[in-house]
C-alpha positions as CSV (number, residue, x, y, z in Angstrom):
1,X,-4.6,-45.2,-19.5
2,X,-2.7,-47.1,-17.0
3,X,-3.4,-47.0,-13.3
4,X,-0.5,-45.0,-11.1
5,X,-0.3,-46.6,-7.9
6,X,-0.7,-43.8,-5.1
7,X,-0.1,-45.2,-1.3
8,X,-3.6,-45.4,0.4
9,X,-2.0,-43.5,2.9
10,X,-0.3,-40.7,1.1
11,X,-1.4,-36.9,2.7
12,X,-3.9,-35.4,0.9
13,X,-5.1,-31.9,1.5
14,X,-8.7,-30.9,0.1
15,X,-9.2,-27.1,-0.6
16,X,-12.5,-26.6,0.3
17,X,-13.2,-30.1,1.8
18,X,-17.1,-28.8,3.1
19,X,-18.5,-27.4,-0.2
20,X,-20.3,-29.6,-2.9
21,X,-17.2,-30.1,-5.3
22,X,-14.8,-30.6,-2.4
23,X,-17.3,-33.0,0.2
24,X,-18.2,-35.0,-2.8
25,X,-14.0,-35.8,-3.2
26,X,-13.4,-36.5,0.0
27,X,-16.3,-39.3,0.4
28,X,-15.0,-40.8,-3.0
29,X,-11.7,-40.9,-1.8
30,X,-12.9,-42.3,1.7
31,X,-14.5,-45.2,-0.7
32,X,-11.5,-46.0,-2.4
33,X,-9.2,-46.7,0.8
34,X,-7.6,-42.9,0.9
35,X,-7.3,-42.8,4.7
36,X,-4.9,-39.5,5.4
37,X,-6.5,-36.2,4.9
38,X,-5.5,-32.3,6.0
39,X,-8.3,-30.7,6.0
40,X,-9.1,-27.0,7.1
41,X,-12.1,-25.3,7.3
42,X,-12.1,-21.3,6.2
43,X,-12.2,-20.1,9.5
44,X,-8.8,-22.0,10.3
45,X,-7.2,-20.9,7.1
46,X,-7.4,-18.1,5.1
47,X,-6.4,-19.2,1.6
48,X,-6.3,-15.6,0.8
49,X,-3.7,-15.0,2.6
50,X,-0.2,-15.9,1.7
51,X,1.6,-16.0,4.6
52,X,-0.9,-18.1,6.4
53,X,-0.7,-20.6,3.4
54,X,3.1,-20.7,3.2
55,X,2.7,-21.4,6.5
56,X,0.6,-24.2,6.5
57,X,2.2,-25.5,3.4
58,X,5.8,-25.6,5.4
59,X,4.3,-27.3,8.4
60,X,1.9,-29.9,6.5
61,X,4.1,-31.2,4.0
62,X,0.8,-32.7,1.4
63,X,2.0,-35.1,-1.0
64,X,-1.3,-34.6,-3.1
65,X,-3.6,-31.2,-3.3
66,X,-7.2,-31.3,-4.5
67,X,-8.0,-27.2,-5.3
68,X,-11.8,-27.3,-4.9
69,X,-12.2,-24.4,-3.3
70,X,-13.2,-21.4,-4.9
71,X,-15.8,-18.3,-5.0
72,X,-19.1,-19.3,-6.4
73,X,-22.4,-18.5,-7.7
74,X,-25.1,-18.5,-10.1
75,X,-25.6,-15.5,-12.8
76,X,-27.1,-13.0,-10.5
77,X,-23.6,-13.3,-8.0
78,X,-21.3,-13.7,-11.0
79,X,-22.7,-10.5,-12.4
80,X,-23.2,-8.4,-8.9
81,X,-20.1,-9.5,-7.3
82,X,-17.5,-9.5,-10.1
83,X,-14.5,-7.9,-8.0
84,X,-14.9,-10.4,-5.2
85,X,-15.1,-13.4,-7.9
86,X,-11.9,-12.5,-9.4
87,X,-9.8,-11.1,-6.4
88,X,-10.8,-14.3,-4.4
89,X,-10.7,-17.1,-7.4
90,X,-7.0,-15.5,-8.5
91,X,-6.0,-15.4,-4.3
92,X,-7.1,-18.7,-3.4
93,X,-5.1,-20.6,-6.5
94,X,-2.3,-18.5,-6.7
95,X,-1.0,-19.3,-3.2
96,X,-1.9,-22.8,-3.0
97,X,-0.9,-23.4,-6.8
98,X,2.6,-21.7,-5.9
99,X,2.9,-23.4,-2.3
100,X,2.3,-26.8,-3.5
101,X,5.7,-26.2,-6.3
102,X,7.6,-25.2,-3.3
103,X,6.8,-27.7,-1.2
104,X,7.1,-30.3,-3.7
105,X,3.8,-31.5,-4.3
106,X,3.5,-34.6,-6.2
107,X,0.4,-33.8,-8.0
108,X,-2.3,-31.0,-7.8
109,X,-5.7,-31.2,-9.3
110,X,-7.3,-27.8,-9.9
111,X,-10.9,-27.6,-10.4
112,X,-12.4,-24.8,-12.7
113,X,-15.5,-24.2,-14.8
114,X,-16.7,-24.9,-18.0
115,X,-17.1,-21.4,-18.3
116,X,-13.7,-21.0,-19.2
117,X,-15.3,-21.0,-22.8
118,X,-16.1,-18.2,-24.8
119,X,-19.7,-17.1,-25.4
120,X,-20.0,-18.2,-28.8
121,X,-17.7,-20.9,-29.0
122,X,-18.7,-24.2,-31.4
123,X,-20.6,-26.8,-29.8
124,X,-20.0,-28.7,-28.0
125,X,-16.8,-27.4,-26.6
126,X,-13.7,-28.8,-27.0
127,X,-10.3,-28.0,-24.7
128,X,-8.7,-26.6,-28.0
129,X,-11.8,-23.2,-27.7
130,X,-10.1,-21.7,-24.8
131,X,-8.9,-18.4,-25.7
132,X,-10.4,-18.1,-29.1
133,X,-12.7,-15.3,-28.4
134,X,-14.9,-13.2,-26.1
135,X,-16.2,-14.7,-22.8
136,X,-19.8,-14.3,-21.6
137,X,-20.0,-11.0,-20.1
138,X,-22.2,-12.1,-16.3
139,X,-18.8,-14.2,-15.1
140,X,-16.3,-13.2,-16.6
141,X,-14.2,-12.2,-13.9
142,X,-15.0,-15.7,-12.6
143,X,-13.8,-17.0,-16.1
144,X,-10.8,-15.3,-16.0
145,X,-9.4,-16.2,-12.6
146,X,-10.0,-20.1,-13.9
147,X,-8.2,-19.3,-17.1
148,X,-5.5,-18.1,-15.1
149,X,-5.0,-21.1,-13.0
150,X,-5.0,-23.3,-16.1
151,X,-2.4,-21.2,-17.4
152,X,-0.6,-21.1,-14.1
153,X,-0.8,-25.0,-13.6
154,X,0.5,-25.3,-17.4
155,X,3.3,-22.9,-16.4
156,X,4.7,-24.5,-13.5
157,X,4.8,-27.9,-15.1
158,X,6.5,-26.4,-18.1
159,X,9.0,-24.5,-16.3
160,X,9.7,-26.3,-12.9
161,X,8.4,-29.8,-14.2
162,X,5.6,-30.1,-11.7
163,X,2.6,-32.6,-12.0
164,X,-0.3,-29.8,-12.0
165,X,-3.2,-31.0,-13.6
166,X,-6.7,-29.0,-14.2
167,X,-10.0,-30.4,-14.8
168,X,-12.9,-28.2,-15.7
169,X,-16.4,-29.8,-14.4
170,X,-19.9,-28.4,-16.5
171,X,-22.8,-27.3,-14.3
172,X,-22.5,-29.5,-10.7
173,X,-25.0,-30.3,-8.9
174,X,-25.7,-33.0,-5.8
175,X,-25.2,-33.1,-1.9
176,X,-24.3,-29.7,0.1
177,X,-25.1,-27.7,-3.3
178,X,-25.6,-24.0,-2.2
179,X,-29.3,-23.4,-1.9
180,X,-29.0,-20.0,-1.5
181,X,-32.0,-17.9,-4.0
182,X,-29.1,-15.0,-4.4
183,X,-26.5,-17.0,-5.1
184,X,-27.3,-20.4,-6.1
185,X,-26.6,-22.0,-9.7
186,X,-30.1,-22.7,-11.9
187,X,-30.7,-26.5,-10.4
188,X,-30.6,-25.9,-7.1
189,X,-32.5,-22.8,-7.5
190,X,-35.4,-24.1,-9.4
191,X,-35.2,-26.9,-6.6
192,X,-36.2,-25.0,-3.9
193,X,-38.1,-22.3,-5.3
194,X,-40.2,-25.0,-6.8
195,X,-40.8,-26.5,-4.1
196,X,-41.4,-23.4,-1.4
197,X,-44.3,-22.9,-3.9
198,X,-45.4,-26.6,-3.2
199,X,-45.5,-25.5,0.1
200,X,-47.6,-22.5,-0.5
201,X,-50.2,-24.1,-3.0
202,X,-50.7,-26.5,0.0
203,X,-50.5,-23.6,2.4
204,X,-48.2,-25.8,4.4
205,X,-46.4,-23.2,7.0
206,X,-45.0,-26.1,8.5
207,X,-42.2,-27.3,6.0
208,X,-41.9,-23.1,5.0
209,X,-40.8,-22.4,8.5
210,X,-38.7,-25.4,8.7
211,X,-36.8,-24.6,5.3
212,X,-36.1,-21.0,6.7
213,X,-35.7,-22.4,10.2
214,X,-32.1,-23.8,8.5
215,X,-31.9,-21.4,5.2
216,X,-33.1,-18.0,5.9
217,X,-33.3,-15.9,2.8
218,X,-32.0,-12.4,4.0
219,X,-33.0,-11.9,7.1
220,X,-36.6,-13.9,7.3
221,X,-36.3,-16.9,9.4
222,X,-38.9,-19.6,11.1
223,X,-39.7,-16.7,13.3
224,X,-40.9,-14.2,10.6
225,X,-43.8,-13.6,10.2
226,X,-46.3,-14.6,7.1
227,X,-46.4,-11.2,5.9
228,X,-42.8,-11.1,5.6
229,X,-42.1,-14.4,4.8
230,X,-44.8,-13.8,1.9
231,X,-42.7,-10.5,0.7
232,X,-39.7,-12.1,0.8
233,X,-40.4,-15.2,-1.3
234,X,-42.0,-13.2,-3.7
235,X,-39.2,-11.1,-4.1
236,X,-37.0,-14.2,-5.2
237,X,-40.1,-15.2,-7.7
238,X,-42.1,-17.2,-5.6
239,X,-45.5,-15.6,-5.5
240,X,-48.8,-17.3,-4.0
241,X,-52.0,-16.3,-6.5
242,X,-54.6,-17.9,-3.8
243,X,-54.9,-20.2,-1.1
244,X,-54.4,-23.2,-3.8
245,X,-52.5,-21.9,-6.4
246,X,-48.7,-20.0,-6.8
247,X,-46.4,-19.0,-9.7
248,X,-42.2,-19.4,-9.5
249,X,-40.8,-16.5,-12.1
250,X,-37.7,-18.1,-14.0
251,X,-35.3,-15.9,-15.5
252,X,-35.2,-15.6,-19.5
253,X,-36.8,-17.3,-21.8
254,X,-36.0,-21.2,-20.7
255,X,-34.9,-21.5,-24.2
256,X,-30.7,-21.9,-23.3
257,X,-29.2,-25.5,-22.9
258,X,-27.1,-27.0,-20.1
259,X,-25.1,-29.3,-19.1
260,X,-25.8,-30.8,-15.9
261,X,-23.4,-33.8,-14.0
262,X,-24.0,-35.5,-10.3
263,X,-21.2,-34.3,-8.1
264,X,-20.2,-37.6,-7.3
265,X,-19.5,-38.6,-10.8
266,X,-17.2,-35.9,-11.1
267,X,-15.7,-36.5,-7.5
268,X,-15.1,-40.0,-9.1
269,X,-14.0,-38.3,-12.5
270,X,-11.6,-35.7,-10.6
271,X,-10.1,-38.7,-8.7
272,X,-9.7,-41.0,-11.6
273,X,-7.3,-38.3,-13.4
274,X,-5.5,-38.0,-10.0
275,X,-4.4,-41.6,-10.1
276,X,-4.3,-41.8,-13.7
277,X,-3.1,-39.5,-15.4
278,X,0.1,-37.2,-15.7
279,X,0.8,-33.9,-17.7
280,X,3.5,-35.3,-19.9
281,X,1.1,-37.5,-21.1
282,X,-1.6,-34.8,-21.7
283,X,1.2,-33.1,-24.1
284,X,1.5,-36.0,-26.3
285,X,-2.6,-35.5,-27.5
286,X,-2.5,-31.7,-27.8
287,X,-1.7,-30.3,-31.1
288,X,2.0,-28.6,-32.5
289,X,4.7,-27.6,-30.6
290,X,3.4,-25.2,-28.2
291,X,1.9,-26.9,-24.9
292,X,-1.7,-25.4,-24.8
293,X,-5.1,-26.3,-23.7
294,X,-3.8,-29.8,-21.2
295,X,-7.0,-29.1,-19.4
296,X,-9.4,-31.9,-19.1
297,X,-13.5,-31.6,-19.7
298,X,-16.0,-33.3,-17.2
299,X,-19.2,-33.7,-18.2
300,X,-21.7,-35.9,-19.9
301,X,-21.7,-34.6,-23.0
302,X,-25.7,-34.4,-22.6
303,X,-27.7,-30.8,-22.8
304,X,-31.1,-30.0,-21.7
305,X,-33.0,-26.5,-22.1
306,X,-33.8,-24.6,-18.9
307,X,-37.3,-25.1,-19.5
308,X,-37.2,-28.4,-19.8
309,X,-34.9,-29.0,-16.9
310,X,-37.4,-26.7,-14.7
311,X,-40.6,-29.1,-16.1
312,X,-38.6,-31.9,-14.6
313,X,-38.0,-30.4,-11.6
314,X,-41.8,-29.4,-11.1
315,X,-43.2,-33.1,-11.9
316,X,-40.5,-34.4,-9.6
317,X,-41.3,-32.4,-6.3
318,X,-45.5,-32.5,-7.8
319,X,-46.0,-28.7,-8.0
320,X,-49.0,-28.2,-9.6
321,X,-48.4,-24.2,-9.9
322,X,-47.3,-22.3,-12.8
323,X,-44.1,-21.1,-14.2
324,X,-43.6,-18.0,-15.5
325,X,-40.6,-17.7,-17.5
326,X,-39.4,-13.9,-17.6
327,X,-37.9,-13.1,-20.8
328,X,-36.6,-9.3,-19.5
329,X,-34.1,-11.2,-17.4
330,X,-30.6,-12.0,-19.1
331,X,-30.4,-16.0,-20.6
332,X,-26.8,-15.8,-20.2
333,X,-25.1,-18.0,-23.4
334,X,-27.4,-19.9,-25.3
335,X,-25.7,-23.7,-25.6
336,X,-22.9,-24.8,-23.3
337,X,-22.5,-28.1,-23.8
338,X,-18.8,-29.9,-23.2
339,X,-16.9,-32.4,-25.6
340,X,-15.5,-35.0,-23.7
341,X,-13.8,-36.9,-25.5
342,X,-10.3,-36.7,-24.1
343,X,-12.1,-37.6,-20.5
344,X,-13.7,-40.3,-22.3
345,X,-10.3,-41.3,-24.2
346,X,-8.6,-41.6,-20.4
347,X,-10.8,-44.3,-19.7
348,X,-14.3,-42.2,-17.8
349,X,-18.0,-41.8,-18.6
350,X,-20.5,-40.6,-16.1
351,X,-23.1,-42.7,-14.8
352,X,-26.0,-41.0,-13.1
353,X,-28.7,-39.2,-15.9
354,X,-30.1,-36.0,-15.1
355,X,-33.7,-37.4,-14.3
356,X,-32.3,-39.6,-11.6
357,X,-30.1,-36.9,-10.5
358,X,-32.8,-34.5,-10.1
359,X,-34.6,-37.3,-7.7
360,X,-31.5,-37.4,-5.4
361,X,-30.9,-34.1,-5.3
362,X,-34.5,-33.1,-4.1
363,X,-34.9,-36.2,-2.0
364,X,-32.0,-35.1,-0.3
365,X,-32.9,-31.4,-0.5
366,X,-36.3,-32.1,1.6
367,X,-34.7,-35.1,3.9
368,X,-31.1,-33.5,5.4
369,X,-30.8,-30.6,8.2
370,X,-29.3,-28.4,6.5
């Protein structure tokens, strides 16, 4: 695929420039020259709201949007917050996706989910699944809002002739990943929870406190006491059995497989299909007359099973505990594992494995304020 030449210092405005997808972006596109960003935090605009985008939109004038921000969260948000997941996902894209046609963007990239797929769709999954049958019931709502600005990227370029494109990363992980035990995705959350029970098997209050001292869990902070901080990790499946010894509970049986990639390979992936890559070449590899499916996979194209992937977590960070694997807890879908050979046909492969990945993530986990 040959290389589109974009002006170093072309305005580029990053939806959700702070969050893992979105920071990982904007440091790749500080490496490769990019020198002129609009960049907003949530506070200073509310992508929810229309007029305020319009707004913006009118007075900013970007040549080149990067939707990365979004509503997100691991099974236990997808499933308990469902209205939020939609009504935000479906707010957020809709006025920026809209905005950018009237303010004549020249290319968007829009950032989904793998989870666009449905539950029990072949593996791995190519583009061409989307659509063919039921989702996975615990994010659906989240599903759907990404199907929707697929569609809606699709649309405008087929109707207004836009250069929309949409990209749909597999499980991310890497710098600023949401840590959050209520909310987190599976890595992240076996990363800490694994390694708060380090702490406890060493009873080492120290490096507890100072992990709730920047990520309280509820409302138990560096100033809670061990009684409550005790309650409070155990509630999120982090239980001390003695003085030397503690137990993380995993939800299901550890027997589904993921897909894991390094955030900054997909920043680099995301940014690679930005510069080249346009939608009326996408239509040339899809199949019959209808324009369907223009979407792009990135991933690695490399599964592991949860219980493997937590086994590797636990040797990384040296807990010597036990894991406890609660099969009355939902798996979720069994194998979701990406085909990505149209990323790979545009001239991309990852580069960082999962076992080095898991190393930078925890090193940088236990070594950053956060």
């Amino acid at each position: 695929m040959s290389e589109k030449v974009i002006d170093k210092s072309s305005k580029i405005y990053i939806a959700g420039h702070r969050g893992l997808v979105g920071s990982a972006i904007l440091r790749n596109l500080k490496d490769r020259g990019y020198n002129n960003f609009i960049l907003r935090t949530h506070e200073e605009l509310d992508l929810k709201d229309q007029l305020v985008v319009a707004k913006f939109f009118e007075e900013e004038k970007p040549e080149y949007v990067i939707l990365a921000a979004a509503k997100v969260g691991g099974i236990i948000a997808n499933n308990k917050y469902r209205a939020d997941f939609i009504y935000e996902n479906l707010m957020i894209q809709n006025n920026i996706i809209h905005q950018a046609y009237l303010n004549k963007v020249k290319k968007l990239v829009f950032l989904g989910s793998t989870c666009i797929y449905p539950k029990e769709a072949p593996q791995p999954m190519s583009e061409d699944l989307l659509l063919t049958s039921p989702l996975e019931y615990t994010n659906e709502p989240y599903a759907i809002a990404k199907i929707a600005g697929i569609k809606m990227c699709e649309s405008y370029n087929i109707q207004y002739g836009t250069n929309f494109l949409a990209v749909m990363p597999t499980n991310l992980y890497g710098p600023n990943d949401n840590f959050d035990l209520e909310k987190s995705h599976v890595l992240p959350a076996l990363i800490r929870k694994i390694y708060l029970g380090k702490c406890l098997e060493e009873n080492n209050w120290d490096l507890i406190k100072l992990d709730l001292q920047y990520r309280p869990i509820e409302n138990i902070d560096n100033n809670s006491s061990e009684v409550d901080i005790l309650f409070i990790l155990n509630k999120y499946g982090i239980s001390r059995i003695s003085d030397q010894d503690a137990k993380i509970e995993i939800w299901g049986s550890g027997s589904p497989m993921r897909e894991f990639l390094w955030s900054e390979d997909m920043a680099d992936a995301t940014i690679h299909v930005m510069e080249s890559v346009n939608f009326l070449e996408l239509i040339n590899v899809t199949i019959g007359k209808e324009i369907r499916n223009t979407h792009i996979n990135i991933g690695t194209g490399i599964d592991i099973s949860i219980k493997e992937l937590a086994l590797l977590v636990k040797k990384i960070i040296g807990f010597k505990g036990q894991l406890w694997f609660n099969t009355e807890k939902p798996d979720g879908t069994m194998k979701k594992l990406t085909d990505v050979s149209k990323l790979h046909s545009l001239g991309w492969k990852h580069k960082i494995e999962i076992e080095e990945g898991v190393e930078l993530i925890y090193n940088w986990y236990k070594n950053t304020e956060r």
